[in-house]
N, C-alpha and C positions, 0 to 999 in steps of 0.2 A: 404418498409421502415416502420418501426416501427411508431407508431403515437408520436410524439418528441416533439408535445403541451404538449400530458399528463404525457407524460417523465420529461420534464424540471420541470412542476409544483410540483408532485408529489416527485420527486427528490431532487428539490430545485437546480437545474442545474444553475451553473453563466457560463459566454461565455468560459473562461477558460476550465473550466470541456468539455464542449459541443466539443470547440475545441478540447483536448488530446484525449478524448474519439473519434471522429469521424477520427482524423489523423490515431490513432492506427488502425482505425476499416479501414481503406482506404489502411493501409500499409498490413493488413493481409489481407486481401480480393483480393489482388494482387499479396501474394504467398511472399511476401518481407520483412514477417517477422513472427516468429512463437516463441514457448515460450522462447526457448532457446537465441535466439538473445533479447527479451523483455527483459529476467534477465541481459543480458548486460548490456542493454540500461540505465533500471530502473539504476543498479549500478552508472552508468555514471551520472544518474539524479541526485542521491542523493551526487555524489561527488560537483556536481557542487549547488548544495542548499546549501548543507555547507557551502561553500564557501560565498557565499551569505547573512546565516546566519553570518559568519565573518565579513564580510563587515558592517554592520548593525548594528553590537556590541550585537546583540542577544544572543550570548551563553555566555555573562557576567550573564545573566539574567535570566538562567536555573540553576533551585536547584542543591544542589549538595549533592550527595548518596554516605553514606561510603561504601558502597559495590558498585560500578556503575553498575555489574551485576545481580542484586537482582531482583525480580518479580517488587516488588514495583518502582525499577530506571526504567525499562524497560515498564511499563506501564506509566509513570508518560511521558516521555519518544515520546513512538506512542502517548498519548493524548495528549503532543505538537507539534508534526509533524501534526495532524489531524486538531489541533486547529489554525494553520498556514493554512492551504490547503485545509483543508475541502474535503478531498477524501472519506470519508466514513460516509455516513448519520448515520448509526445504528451500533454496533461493540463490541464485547466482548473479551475482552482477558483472558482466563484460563490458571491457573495454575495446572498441570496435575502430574501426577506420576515419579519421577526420571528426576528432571529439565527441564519438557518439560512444553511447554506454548502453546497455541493452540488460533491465532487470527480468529474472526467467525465474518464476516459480513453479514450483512441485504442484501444477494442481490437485491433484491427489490429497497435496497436505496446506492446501491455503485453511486458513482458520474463519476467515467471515466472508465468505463466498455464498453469495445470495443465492447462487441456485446449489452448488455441492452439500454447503451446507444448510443453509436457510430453506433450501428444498423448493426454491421458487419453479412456476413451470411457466418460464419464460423463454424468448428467443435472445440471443445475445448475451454477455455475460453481466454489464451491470455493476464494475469493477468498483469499491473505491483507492484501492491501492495505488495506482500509479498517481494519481492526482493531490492524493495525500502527500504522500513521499516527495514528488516535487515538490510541494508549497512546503512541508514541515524540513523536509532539508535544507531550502533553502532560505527561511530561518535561521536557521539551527548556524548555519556559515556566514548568516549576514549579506549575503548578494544571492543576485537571481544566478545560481551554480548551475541548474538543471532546466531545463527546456523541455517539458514534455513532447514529443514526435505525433504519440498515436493519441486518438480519442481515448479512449480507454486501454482495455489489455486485448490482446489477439490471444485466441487459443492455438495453440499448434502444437497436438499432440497430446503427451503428458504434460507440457507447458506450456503457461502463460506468460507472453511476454509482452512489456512495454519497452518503449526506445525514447531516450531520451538526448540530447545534444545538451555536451558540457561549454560552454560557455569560455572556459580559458583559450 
């Protein structure tokens, strides 16, 4: 097991994070779930946050984009989802060639990373991020904004990234 003192500190880990991360990392390491059932799941999550954010009268309180599928709706967007959740310590969203947008995180500082943090010893990474953040942004704007590209996240590097196609 990973050392999960220098995890948490370094991280900035609350119980929350500690928990998804280590649930997922317990559910893959059992063979009972792999990326494709993740993108599900994530889906499922973000249907039911929404929800949530309703309840709460939150998305009265979300600006509002005359274009809702714009770079700028869509970043403004995942840095409310994040700022609720705080899933991702470090994070860049780029705006790329022919409506493509490209989210890059610090893996170093992802918060519920099934194997960084949840310590899984698995092949692959197991992501629910990208697939979240699609379905909850695109909520969140009311049309389908975001287009996931990759199956999940690609490592490369220090970071992880998904590629999404914006839809305007």
């Amino acid at each position: 097991m990973a050392d999960i003192k220098k995890i948490v500190v370094e991280r900035d880990i609350n119980p929350y994070h500690s928990f998804l991360s280590s649930f997922f990392a317990g559910f893959a390491e059992m063979g009972m779930i792999n990326q494709g059932s993740m993108n599900i799941v994530s889906k499922r999550a973000a249907e039911y946050l929404y929800s949530y954010f309703e309840a709460k009268d939150f998305l009265s309180k979300l600006e509002k984009f005359e274009n809702p599928d714009s770079p700028e709706s869509v970043r403004y967007h995942v840095d409310y989802v994040n700022s609720m959740l705080n899933l991702m310590g470090n994070y860049e969203l780029e705006v790329q060639e022919q409506n493509e947008i490209t989210l890059q995180i610090a893996s170093n500082l992802c918060r519920i990373c099934p194997k960084g943090v949840g310590g899984a010893a698995i092949k692959g990474t197991y992501c629910p991020i990208p697939t979240f953040i699609e379905k909850l942004v695109n909520l969140l704007v009311g049309k389908d904004a975001l287009d996931l590209q990759t199956s999940g996240i690609k490592k490369e590097g220090a970071n992880c990234i998904a590629s999404y196609k914006l839809t305007s």
